[in-house]
N, C-alpha and C positions, 0 to 999 in steps of 0.2 A: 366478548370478542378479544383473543388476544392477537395482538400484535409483535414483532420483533421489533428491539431498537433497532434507529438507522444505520446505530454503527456498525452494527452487523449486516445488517442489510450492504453497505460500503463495501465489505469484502465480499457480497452477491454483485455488485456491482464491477465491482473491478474483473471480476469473472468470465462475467459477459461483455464489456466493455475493453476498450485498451486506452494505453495512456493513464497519465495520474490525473489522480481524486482527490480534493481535496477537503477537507471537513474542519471547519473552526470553533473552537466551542460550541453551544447546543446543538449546532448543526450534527453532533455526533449518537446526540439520543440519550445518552447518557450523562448522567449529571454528575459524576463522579470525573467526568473529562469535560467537563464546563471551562474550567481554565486552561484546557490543549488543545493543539492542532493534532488533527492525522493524514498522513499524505502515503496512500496508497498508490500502488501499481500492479497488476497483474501479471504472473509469468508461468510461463509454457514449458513444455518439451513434446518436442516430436507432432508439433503445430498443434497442443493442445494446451491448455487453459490447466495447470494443476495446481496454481494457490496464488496468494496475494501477499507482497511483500507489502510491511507497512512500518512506518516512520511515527510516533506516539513522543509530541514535545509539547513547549510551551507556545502560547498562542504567538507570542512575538519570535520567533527561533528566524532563524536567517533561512528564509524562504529560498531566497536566489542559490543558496550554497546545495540547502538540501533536496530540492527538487529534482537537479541535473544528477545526484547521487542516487535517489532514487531511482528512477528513470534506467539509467546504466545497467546498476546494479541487477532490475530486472528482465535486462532484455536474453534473448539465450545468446549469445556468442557471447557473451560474460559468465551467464551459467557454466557453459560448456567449460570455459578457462577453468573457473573454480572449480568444476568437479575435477577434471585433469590434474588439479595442484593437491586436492583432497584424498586423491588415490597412489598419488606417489609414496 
């Protein structure tokens, strides 16, 4: 029976879900990120679900700093900026 890791599973998650996710060591499935955190978010256009923005640090990284970066970053009225600055 195979399985997917959860970390992939994480961007299934953030998918379907909104708001961040966050995964601490093994919590990520993979043993190769046993020593990191990931802090996903999910983001849209045109009220649809089209990818997962995600944050891949160390287990201790400044939670408080990078959440609200997160978070931001993937909502669409910051999309929408960035694309506008990207096509100028």
């Amino acid at each position: 029976m195979s399985r997917k890791p959860s970390c992939c599973n994480s961007s299934d998650a953030g998918r379907r879900g909104q708001g961040i996710h966050i995964f601490v060591g093994s919590e990520s499935g993979l043993a190769s990120l046993d020593k990191c955190s990931v802090i996903t978010a999910p983001y849209s256009a045109d009220g649809k679900v089209i990818g997962t923005l995600a944050v891949v640090g160390p287990k201790r990284m400044d939670y408080e700093r990078v959440i609200p970066i997160v978070d931001v970053t993937a909502r669409p009225a910051w999309q929408r900026a960035f694309t506008r600055l990207t096509n100028i």
